[in-house]
N, C-alpha and C positions, 0 to 999 in steps of 0.2 A: 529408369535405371539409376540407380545409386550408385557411384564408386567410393567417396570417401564423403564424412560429414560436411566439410565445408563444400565440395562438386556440387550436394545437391542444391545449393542455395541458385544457381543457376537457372533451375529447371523447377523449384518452388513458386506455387503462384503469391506466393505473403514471403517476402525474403528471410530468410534464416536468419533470426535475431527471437531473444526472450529474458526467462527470468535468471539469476544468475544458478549452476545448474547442482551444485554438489548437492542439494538436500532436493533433488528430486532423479538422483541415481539409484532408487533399492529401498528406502526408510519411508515405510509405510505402505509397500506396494503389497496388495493381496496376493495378488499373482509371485512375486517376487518370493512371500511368503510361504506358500505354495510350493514354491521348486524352493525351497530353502535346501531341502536337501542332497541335490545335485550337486556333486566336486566338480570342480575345474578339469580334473583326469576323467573324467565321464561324460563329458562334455564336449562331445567333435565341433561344437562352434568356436573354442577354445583356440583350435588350431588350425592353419594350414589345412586343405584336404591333402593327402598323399597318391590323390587319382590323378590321374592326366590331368592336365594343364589344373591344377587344381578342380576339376571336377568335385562340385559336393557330395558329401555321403549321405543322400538322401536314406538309404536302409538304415542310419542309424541316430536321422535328427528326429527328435520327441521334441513336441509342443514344449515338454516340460524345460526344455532346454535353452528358450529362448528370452525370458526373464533374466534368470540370469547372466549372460550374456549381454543382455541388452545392459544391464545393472554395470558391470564388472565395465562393457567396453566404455562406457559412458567417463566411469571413473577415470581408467586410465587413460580416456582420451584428453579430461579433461588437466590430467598432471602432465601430458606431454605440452598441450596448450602452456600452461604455466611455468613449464620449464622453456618453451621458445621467446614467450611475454617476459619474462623474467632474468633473462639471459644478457649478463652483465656488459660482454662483449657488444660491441656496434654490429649492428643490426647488418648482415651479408645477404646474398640470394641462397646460400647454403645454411648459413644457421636461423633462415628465416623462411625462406617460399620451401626449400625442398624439405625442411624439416616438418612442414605444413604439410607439405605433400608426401610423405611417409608417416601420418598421424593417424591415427581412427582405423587401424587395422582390424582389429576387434569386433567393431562396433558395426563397423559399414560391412563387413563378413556375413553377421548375424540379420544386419539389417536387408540386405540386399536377400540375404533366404527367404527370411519372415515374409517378405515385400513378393517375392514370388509365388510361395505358396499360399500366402494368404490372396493371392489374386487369382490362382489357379484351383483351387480345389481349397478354400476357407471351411470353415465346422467351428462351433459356439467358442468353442477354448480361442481360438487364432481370434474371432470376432473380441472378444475380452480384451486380448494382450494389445490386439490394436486401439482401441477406446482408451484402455487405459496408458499407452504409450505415447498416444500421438503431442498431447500436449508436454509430456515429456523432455521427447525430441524437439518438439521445437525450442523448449525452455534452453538443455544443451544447446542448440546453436547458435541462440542466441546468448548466451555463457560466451562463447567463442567471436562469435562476429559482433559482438557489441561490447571487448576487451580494451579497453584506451591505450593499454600498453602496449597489448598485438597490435592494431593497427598502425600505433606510431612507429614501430617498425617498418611497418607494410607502407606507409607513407614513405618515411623516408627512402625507400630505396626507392620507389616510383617518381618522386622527384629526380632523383641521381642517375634514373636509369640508363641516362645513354653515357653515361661512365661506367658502366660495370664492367661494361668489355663482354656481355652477352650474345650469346647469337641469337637468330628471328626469334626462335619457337619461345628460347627463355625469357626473352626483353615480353613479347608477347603475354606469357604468364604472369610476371612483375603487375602489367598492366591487367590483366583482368581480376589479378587478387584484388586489385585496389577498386575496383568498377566494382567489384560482388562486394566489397566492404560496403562501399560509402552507398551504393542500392540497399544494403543491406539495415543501413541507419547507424553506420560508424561516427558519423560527424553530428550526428543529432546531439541536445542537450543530455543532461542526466536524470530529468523531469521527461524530456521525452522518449527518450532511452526506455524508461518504465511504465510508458504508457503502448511502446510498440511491442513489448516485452506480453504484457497486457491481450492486444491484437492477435498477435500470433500464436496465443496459447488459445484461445477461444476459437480463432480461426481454424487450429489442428485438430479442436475437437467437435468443430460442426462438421469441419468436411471430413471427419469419418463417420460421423450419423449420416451424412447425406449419402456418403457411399453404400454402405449397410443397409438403408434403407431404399435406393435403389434396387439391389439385388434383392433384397426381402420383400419388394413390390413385383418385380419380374415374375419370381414363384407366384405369390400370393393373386395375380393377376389372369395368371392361367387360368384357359376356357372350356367349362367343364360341357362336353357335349353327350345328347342321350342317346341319341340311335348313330349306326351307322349307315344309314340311309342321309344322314347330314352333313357327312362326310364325302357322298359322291364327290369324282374326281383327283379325290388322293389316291397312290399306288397304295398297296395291300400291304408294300412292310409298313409306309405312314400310318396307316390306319391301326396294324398289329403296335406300332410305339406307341402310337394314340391308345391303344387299350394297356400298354404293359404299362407307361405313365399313369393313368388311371387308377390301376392296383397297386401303385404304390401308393398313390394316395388314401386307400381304403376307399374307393370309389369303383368295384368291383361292376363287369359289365357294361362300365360307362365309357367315354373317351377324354382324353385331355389334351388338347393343344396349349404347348406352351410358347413363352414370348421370349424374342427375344429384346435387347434395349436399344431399340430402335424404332420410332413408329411404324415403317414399314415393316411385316411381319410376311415369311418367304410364304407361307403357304399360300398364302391369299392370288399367287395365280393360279391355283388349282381348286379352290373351293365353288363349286357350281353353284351352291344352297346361297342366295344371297344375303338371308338372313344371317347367315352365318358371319358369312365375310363381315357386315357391319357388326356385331355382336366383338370379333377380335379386333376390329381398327379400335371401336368403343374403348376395348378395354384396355387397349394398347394407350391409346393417346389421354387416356382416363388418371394414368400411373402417379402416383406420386402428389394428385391434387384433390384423392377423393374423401379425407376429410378423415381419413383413419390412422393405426398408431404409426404408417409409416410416410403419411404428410411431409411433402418437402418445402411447400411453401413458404413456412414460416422459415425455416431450416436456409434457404439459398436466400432469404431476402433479407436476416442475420450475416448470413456472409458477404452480401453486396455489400453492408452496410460497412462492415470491417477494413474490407478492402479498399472503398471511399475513404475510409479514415485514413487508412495507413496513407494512401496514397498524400492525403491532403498535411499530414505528417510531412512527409517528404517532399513537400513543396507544390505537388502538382494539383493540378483540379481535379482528374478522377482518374479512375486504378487503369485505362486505356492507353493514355498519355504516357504514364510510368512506365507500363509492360513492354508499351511500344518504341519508346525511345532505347530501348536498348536490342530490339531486330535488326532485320533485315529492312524491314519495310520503314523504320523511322520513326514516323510519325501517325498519329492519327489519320491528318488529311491526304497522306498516300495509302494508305488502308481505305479509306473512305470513297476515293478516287477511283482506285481500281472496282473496287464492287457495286461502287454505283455504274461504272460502266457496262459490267455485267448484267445486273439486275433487269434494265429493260428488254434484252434481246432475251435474255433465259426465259421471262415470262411470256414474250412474245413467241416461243418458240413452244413454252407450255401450252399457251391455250390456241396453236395449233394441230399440236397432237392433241387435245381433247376434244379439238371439231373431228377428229379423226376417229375417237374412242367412241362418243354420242353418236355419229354415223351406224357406227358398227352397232353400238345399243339399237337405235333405231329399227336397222335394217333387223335382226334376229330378233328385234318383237314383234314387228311387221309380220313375217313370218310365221310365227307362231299365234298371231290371231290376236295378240293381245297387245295394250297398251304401251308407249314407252315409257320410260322415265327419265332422270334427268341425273347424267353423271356425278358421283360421290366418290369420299376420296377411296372407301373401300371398295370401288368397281375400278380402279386407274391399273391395276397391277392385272386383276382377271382379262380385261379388255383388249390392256398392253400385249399381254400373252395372244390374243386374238387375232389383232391389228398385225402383229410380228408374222405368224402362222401365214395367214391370208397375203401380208406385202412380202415376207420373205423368205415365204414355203419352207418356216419351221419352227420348233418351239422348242422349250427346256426340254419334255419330256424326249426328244430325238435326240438332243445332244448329250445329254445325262451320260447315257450307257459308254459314250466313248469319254468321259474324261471320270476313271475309277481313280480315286485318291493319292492312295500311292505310287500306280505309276503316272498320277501329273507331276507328281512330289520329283520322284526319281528319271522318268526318261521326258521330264517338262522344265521343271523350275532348274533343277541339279545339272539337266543335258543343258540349259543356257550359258549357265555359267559356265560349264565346262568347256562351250564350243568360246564364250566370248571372255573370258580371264582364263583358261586351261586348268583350272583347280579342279580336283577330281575328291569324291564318296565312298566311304565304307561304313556300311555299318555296323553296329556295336552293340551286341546284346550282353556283353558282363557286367556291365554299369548299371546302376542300382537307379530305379524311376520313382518318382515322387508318386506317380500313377501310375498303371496299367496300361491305361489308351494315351503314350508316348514312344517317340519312337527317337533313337539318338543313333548319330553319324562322326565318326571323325571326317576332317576334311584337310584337304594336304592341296600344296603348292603343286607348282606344273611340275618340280624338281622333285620332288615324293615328301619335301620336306614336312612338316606338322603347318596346320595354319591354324584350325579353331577345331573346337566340340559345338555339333548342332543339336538342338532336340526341338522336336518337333511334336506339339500337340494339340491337335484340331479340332476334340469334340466338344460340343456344349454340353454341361453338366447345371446340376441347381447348386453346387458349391464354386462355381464359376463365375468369372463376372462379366461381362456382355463384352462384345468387337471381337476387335481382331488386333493382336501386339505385339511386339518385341519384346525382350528385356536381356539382359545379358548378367551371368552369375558372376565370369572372371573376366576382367576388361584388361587390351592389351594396353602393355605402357614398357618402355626402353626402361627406364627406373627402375620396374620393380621386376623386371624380367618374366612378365606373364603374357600368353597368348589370350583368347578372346573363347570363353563360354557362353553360348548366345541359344535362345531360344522363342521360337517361333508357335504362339496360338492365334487359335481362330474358336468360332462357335458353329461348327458344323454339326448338324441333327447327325446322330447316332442310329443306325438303322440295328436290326431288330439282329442279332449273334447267327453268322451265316450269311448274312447277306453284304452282299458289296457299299462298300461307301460311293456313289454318283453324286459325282460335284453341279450344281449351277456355274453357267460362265461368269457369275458375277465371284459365285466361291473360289474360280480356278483363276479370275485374275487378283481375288485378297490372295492367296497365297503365293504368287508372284511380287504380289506390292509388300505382304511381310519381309519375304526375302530380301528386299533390296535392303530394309533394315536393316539385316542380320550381316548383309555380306558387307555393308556402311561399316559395318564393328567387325566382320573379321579382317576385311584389308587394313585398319587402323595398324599405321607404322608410327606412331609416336611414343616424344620421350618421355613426357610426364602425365600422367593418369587422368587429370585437368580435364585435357584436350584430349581422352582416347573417343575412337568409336563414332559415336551419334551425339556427344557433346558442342552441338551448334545450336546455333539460336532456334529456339521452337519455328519460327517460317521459312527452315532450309532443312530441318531432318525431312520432311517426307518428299523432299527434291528428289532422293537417290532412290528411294522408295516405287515413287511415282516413273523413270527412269527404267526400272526392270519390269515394268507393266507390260513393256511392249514386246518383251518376248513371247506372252501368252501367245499370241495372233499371229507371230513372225513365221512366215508360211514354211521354213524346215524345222522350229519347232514344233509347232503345231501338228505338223505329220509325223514327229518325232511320239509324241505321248496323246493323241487325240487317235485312239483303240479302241475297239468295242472289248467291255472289259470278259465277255464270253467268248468270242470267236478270235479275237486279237486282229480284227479286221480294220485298217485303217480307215479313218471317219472319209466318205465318199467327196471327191474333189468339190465336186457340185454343191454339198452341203460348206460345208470350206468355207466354198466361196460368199455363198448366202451368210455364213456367221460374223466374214469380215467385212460382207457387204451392210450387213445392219449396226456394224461397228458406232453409229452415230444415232442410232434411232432411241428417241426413248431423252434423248440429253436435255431437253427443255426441261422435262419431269427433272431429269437429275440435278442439273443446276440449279434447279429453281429451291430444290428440298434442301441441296448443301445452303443454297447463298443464304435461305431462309435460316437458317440455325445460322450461319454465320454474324448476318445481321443484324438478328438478337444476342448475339452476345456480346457486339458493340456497342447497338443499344445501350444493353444493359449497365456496360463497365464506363463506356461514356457519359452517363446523368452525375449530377454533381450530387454531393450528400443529399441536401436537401430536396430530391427529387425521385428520392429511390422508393420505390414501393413497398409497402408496410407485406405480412405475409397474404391479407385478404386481397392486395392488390396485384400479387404478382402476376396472375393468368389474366387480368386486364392489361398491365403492363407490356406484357406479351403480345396481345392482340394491335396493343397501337404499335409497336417497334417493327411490327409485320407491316402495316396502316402504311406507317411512315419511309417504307425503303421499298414500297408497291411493292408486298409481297403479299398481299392479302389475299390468295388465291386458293378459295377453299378445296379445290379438288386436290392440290398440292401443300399439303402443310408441311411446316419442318422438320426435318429427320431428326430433330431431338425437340423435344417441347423440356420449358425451362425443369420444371420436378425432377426429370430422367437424363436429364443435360451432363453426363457424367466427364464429359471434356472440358467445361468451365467449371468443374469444380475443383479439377487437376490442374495440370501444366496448361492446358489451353483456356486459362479467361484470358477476354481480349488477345486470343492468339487464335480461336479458330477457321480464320480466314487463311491459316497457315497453309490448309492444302491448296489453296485456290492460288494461292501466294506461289508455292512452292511449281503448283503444276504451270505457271507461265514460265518458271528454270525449266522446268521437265519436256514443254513440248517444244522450246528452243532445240535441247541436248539433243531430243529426239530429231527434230528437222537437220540437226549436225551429222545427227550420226546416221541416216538413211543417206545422205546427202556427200557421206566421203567414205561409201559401200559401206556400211552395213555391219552386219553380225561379222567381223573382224577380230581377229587377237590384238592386232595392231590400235585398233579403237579399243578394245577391253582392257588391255594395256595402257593406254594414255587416260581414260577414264579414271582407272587404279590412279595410278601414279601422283596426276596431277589433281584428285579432287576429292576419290574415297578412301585415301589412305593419309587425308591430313586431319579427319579429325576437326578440332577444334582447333587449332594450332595457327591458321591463319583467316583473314576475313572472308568470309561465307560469299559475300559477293564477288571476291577476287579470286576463291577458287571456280567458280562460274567461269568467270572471263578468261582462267587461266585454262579451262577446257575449250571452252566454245571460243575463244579471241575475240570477243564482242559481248556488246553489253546485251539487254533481255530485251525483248519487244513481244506485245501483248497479243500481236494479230495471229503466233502460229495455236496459241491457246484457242480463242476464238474461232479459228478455225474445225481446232482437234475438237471441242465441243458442240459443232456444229450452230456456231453462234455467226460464221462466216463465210462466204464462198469459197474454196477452197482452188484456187488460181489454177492447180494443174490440171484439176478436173475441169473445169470452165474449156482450157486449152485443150480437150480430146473432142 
């Protein structure tokens, strides 16, 4: 999420800094050339929306529109720059931070669209303007953040600061402009100045090949199948998507399973055909290294190498050290700490459940007269399904029919918040959708007051780009007097026109962990736009996230939106119980897949320049970083292998340990908040108050302690993942 050009330096994995920027706003752009002919009066990125809370006019933005725009806001971001740098006057918190923070209207408007729709529903024009923008932008920011004259402003009041006569939130701002400068490379030489300038324009334009080329691997990866005899065990709309997919490919007759970006791929408990099952893990975990135009090899082992640079620019030994020292977590060796703690019990709990999986293999070959074999990683999920079925007399397929989409959406996710902040839903069909399959909510205070616009969009598409996310259009800020336009996706399969969307419990708790997102950014009660929202350090947003997990399962939600989406029959207490009784089963496999992508992306960001692997080395590279943090467990490989790793090509390098990070705040909050009753106004209320409605405004750690009264400890996490015994259970 974008708010204004200097905000995003925050949340940039290569810090906002480049070449100086006026001759790369518009002169010489294709694209730019292209929309030459677009006015300023025809062009709603221009302005203001005049929808609610500024709501965009998606019916009436054109691709065409966004060149220019991007051209124009660039410019006059850059004269507001020069007129703050330039400003004869001694340098104040008003004709210097808030003038900062009223800059880039324009620009961060247009960008903030582009950035949405080209993540949600992209097509070749939006793929162009990004390749050709990205290095752009960074050149603009770093125009701005590598200004000698802006900053010696920006200094001097940060020296002075405890004379301004500021309160928290602003003395606070003073201090992080100067932290995103000098991260930034404000204090660098003039020689190095142009060699980070350098960096970051190469950097912006690999990691939009890499992205691009992810998603163009996703499609291109899909498994084209011949009979539906191969497909045993999918339901009949899966199979009917499998064949309408098909015909869109001119692959008439045939079937198509597609991927999503994840190694794990959902169908895979339901395919019987074993050939099968191995044929998509193949292709899945294949993605991105198999030597075609859209190779990310070479592509991510370019950007390590950049990132080592910058880093080593900036004083430090590698891009881990940098990223780290301005978290939550510090340092390297408390990042290294905690997950190595992890890592032995997770694996140990893995290849428990796979003496568990192999049993089961066994015994049904036995059975059937034939041979066994020996567990892979494309039999972990079919088996998983098996093992669950058999210990806890159920599977997907039983629970499906009671958790239909929209009413998890509405009498699930919505009835949470409703019961534990009193914020109440309407929705809203005059507003114009970027797409079709969305669906948009005003959302109002307990007093009827306005709070945010939601929108809400869940299906996977091939113009989509993999997970599940947030992102917010209009961010609330006291300043500029705007509430909070936030939006929530996912990649849920699309069933066949007529039929019901039936969630998995893993689908119906992402859209409880998006939400905590969304509602992170609509409580945001702050002044300056800086700090709205989900502006905290990358190992504390998915705290709040992780946090509203727990209403999925909270036994009066749960019987609140867990319905048979045909009879409206409440899901049977006994099953219930069985769903929250396996609440932990399965968590070896899980931790072991996060920690394993986690600790390759330490790996990675930890090697010093000269140790970084060339592009022939990366999937070797890979294999030892797994080697070396005992994760070498091939039934469980990691939920992202480096090619498709699309989190370390973003805000999370050297940050994806953030959820693991995050979820030791989450299962404290949690042990708090079952621990002084519960689903509460009173706890929904102090939760707001004291920790989702600051934003970025104070320290991430201090709004923890200022919830819970106590610092973090790692045994209630351990517990929650079934990595420990769990004291009250021991006590019955």
């Amino acid at each position: 999420m974008l708010k204004h050009p200097l905000a995003a330096a925050l949340c940039a994995v290569l810090a906002v800094s480049a070449l100086p920027a006026l001759a790369q706003t518009g002169t010489g752009s294709t694209t730019a050339q292209a929309a030459s002919a677009q006015r300023p009066a025809d062009n709603p990125l221009f302005v203001e929306s005049t929808l609610d809370l500024q709501y965009p006019h998606f019916d009436r933005i054109q691709d065409a529109h966004f060149a220019p725009a991007f051209d124009a806001g660039m410019a006059e971001n850059l004269r507001e720059i020069e007129a703050i740098a330039r400003n004869r006057e001694a340098p104040t918190f008003e004709n210097t931070i808030i003038a900062l923070e009223r800059s880039g209207k324009l620009l961060s408007r247009a960008r903030v669209i582009f950035g949405s729709l080209n993540g949600t529903d992209t097509n070749d024009t939006r793929r162009k303007i990004d390749a050709e923008y990205a290095p752009k932008f960074a050149a603009h920011r770093d125009a701005i953040m590598l200004n000698p004259q802006l900053f010696a402003r920006i200094d001097t009041l940060y020296k002075n600061v405890g004379n301004l006569g500021l309160d928290a939130e602003s003395q606070r701002l003073v201090e992080r402009y100067h932290t995103m400068f000098v991260r930034a490379g404000a204090n660098l030489t003039e020689a190095q100045k142009q060699e980070m300038r350098r960096i970051n324009a190469e950097s912006a334009r690999l990691g939009t090949t890499f992205s691009q080329n992810v998603l163009a691997e996703v499609n291109d990866s899909a498994v084209v199948v011949e009979t539906r005899e191969e497909l045993d065990g999918l339901s009949d709309a899966q199979i009917a998507a499998a064949a309408a997919e098909a015909k869109t490919r001119g692959l008439d007759g045939k079937y198509v399973i597609t991927l999503l970006n994840t190694t794990g791929q959902p169908v895979l408990p339901q395919v019987n055909n074993r050939a099968l099952r191995e044929r998509i893990h193949t292709a899945s975990v294949n993605r991105g290294s198999r030597g075609n135009q859209y190779d990310n090899t070479q592509v991510i082992a370019d950007i390590l190498k950049l990132r080592a640079e910058r880093a080593n620019l900036m004083g430090y030994p590698n891009q881990a050290t940098f990223i780290l020292e301005d978290s939550t977590a510090g340092t390297v060796e408390a990042v290294n700490s905690m997950l190595g703690q992890l890592a032995p019990a997770a694996v140990a709990n893995a290849r428990q459940e796979a003496a568990e999986l192999q049993a089961m293999i066994d015994r049904e070959q036995a059975a059937k007269g034939e041979p066994t074999f020996q567990l892979e990683p494309w039999d972990w999920a079919y088996y998983t399904e098996k093992v669950r079925q058999d210990k806890y007399s159920f599977d997907d397929a039983q629970i499906k029919p009671y958790f239909e989409m929209k009413n998890v959406l509405e009498n699930g996710v919505f009835f949470a918040a409703t019961q534990f902040y009193g914020i109440t839903f309407r929705e809203r069909t005059d507003l114009p959708k970027y797409h079709p399959d969305t669906w948009t909510y005003d959302v109002f205070n307990e007093d009827g007051s306005p709070l945010a616009i939601f929108i809400f969009d869940p299906y996977a598409r091939a113009s989509k780009r993999g997970g599940a996310w947030m992102n917010s259009y209009v961010s609330q800020s006291e300043l500029e007097g705007t509430l909070t336009v936030t939006a929530n996706h996912q990649n849920i399969p699309k069933p066949q026109a007529g039929q019901p969307t039936l969630l998995t419990w893993d689908e119906v708790t992402t859209m409880f962990h998006e939400f905590g997102h969304s509602l992170h950014g609509m409580f945001s009660d702050v002044k300056y736009p800086f700090f709205s929202g989900t502006s905290v350090p990358r190992d504390f947003v998915e705290f709040p996230s992780q946090v509203n997990e727990m209403w999925a399962d909270w036994p009066s939600i749960l019987a609140n939106y867990a319905k048979h989406y045909q009879t409206g029959e409440a899901m049977p207490a006994e099953l219930i119980e069985r769903v929250q009784a396996a609440a932990k089963f399965n968590q070896g496999f899980a931790t072991t897949e996060y920690l394993g992508a986690a600790m390759l992306d330490q790996y990675l960001h930890q090697l010093p320049a000269d140790q970084l692997p060339s592009g022939d080395q990366v999937m070797a590279t890979e294999a030892a970083a797994l080697a070396a943090a005992g994760l070498d467990y091939p039934p469980v490989p990691p939920r992202y292998r480096t090619p498709y790793f699309s989190h370390i090509n973003g805000g999370y390098a050297a940050g994806y340990y953030a959820y693991i990070w995050s979820e030791v705040l989450d299962a404290n909050t949690v042990q708090w908040i079952e621990q002084n009753g519960g689903l509460t106004r009173a706890n929904g209320d102090r939760l707001r108050s004291t920790l989702l409605s600051r934003g970025g405004s104070k320290d991430a750690k201090q709004l923890f302690v200022d919830f819970t009264g106590a610092e973090p400890r790692i045994e209630p996490l351990l517990i929650k993942r079934g990595l420990a015994p769990d004291p009250a259970e021991a006590s019955n």
